[in-house]
C-alpha positions in Angstrom: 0.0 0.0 0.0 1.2 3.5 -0.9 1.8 6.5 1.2 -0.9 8.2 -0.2 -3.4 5.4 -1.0 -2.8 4.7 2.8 -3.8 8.4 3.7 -6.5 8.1 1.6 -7.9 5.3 3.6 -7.7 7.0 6.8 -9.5 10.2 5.8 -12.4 8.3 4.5 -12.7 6.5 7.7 -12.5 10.0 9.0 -15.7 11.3 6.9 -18.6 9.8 6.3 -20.8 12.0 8.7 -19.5 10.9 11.5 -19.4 7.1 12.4 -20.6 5.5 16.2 -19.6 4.2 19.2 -21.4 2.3 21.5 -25.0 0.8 21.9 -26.9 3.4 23.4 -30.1 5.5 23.4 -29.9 8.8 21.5 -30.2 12.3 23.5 -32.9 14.3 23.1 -32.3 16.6 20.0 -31.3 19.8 20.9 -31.1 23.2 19.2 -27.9 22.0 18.2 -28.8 18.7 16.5 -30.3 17.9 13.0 -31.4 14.5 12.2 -31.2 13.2 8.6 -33.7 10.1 8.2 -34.5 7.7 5.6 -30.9 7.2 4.4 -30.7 3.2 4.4 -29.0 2.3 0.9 -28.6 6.3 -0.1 -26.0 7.1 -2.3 -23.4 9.3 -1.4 -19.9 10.9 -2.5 -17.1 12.9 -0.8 -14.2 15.2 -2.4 -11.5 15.3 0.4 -8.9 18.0 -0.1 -5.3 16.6 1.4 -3.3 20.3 2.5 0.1 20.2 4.3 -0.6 22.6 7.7 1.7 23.6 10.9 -0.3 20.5 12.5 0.7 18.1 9.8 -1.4 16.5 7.1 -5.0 18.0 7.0 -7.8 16.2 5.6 -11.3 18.1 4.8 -14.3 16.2 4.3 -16.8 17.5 2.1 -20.0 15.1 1.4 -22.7 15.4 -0.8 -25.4 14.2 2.1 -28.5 15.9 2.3 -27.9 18.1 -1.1 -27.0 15.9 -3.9 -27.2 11.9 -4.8 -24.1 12.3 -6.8 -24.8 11.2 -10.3 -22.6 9.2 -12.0 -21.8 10.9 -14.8 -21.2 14.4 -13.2 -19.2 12.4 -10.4 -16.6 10.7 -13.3 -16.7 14.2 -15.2 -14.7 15.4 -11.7 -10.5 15.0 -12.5 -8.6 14.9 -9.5 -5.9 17.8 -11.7 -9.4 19.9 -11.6 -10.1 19.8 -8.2 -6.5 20.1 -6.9 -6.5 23.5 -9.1 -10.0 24.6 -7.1 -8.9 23.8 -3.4 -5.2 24.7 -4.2 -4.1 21.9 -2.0 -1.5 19.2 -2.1 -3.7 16.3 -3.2 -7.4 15.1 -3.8 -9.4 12.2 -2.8 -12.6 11.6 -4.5 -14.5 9.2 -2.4 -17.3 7.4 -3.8 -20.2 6.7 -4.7 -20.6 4.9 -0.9 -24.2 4.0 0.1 -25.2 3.8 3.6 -26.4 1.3 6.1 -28.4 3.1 8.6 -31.5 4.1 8.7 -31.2 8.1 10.6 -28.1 10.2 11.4 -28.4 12.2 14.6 -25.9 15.0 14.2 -24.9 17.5 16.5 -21.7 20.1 17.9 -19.5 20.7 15.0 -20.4 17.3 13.1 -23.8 19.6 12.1 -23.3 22.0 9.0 -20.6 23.5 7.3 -19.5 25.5 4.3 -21.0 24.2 0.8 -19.5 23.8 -2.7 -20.3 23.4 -5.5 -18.1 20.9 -8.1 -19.4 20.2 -11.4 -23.4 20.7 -10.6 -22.6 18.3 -7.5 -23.6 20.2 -3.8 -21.5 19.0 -1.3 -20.9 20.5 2.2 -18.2 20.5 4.7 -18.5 18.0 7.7 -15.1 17.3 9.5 -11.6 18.1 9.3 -9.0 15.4 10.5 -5.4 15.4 11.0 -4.2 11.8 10.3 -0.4 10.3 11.3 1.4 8.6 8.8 2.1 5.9 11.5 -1.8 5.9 11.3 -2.1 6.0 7.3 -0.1 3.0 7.0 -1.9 0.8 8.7 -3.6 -2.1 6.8 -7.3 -3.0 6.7 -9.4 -4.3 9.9 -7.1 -2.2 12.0 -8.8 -0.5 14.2 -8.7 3.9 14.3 -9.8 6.9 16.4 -11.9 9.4 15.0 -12.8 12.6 16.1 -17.4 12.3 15.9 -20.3 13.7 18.1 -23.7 11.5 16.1 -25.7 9.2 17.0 -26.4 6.3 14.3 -30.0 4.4 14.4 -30.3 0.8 12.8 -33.9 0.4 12.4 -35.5 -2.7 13.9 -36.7 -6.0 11.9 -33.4 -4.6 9.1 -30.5 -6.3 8.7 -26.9 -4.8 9.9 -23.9 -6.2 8.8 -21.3 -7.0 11.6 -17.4 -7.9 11.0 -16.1 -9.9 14.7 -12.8 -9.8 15.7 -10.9 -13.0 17.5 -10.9 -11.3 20.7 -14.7 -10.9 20.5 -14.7 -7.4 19.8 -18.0 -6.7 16.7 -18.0 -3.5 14.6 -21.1 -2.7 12.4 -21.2 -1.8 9.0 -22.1 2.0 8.4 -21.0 2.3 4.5 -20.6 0.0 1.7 -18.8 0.9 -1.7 -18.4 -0.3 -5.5 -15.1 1.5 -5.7 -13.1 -1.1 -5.6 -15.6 -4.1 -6.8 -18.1 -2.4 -9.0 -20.7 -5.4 -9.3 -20.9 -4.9 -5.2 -25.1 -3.7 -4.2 -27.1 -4.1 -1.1 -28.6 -6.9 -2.1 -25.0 -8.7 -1.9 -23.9 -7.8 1.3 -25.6 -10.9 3.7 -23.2 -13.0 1.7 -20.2 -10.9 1.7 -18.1 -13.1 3.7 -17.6 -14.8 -0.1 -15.7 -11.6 -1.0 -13.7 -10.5 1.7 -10.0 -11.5 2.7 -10.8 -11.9 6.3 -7.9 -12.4 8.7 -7.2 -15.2 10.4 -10.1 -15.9 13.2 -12.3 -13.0 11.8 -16.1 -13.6 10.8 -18.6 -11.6 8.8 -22.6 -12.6 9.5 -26.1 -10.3 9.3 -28.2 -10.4 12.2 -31.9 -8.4 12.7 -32.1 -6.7 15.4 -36.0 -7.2 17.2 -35.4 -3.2 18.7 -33.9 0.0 17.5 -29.9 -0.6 17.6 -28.9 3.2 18.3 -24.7 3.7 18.2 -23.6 6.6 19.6 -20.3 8.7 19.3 -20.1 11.4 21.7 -16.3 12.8 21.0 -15.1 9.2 19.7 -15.5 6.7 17.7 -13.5 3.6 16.8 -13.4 2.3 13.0 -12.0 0.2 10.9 -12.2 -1.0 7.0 -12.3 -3.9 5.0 -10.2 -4.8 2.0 -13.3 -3.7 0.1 -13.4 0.3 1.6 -16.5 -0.4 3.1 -16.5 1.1 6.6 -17.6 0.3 10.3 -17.9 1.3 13.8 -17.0 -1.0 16.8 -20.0 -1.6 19.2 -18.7 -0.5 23.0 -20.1 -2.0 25.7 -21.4 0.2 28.3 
């Protein structure tokens, strides 16, 4: 894995809208909070802008949530060169299309709104900023990483989640799924995925159905990982 294919993985763990962190009940909204519903198998994209700061590597994460579904043919018309040229930065990750798992996004504190742009008739607006370590970028998939998040994730009841289990017990649910890097990949694949994935040794993949509500809540952090695929998930902490 490159340098920079390596940094690329660790900002997109980074974006997404914020990922979870523990079975819990959600918080009563506040002023502060906006909840995004409906969302199970949306389509989604994210331009990342990679800039070099007095704090190291800086990745922004602009998504297209909530504004645009990112159509294909606007989202291939995007070059990398053009999109360097408008940010003016060192590099450019073009994230996507991802689709997500979960059914509602409660948002709040600084994972709520942020400045939109506009790239080739796609909306997309700013949702984090993340400073990964190259000790960080370089590790491989299904290693585990911190991520700065303040959301709440809700799984709806009677749907399936997707759920990666470490040897030492520990069980991360899927939040995203992606075709980048097997296009033929849909929703309707992933409760057999286990087919396409290079597990590690003593890791297993299965879908369960929750009977209630499975809400996963970040409040500050939020542990992730990835698969050999790119798509993403959050470990499930025990209260």
């Amino acid at each position: 894995m490159t340098i920079r294919s390596s940094l690329l993985a660790l900002a997109v763990l980074g974006g997404s809208m914020g990922l979870a962190c523990g079975p819990t009940f959600a918080d009563e909204p506040s002023a502060n909070t906006r909840i995004t519903g409906d969302i199970r198998n949306a389509r989604y994209c994210e331009i990342i802008p990679l800039s070099l700061t007095t704090q190291g590597l800086k990745a922004t994460v602009y998504n297209t949530l909530g504004h645009d579904d990112c159509p294909q043919a606007q989202w291939a018309a995007l070059s990398e060169a053009e999109l360097r040229r408008h940010f003016e930065v060192l590099d450019i990750v073009k994230n996507g299309p991802r689709y997500f798992i979960m059914d509602q996004i409660i948002a709040s504190g600084a994972t709520v709104s942020g400045e939109l742009v506009t790239l080739g008739g796609i909306v997309l607006e700013k949702r984090a900023e993340i400073f990964p370590s190259l000790r960080q970028a370089m590790e491989p998939p299904f290693t585990e990483q911190t991520i700065d998040r303040d959301t709440t994730y809700r799984f709806a009841a009677g749907k399936p989640v997707f759920i990666l289990t470490a040897p030492d017990g520990s069980a991360y649910v899927m939040q995203s799924y992606t075709s980048m890097v097997d296009p033929t990949l849909t929703y309707e694949d992933l409760p057999k995925l286990a087919a396409r994935l290079a597990l590690p040794a003593g890791w297993t993949y299965a879908m369960q159905t929750p009977e209630t509500d499975l809400m996963l809540t970040a409040k500050g952090k939020a542990t992730v990982i990835q698969d050999n695929l790119k798509n993403t998930y959050q470990k499930i902490v025990k209260n």
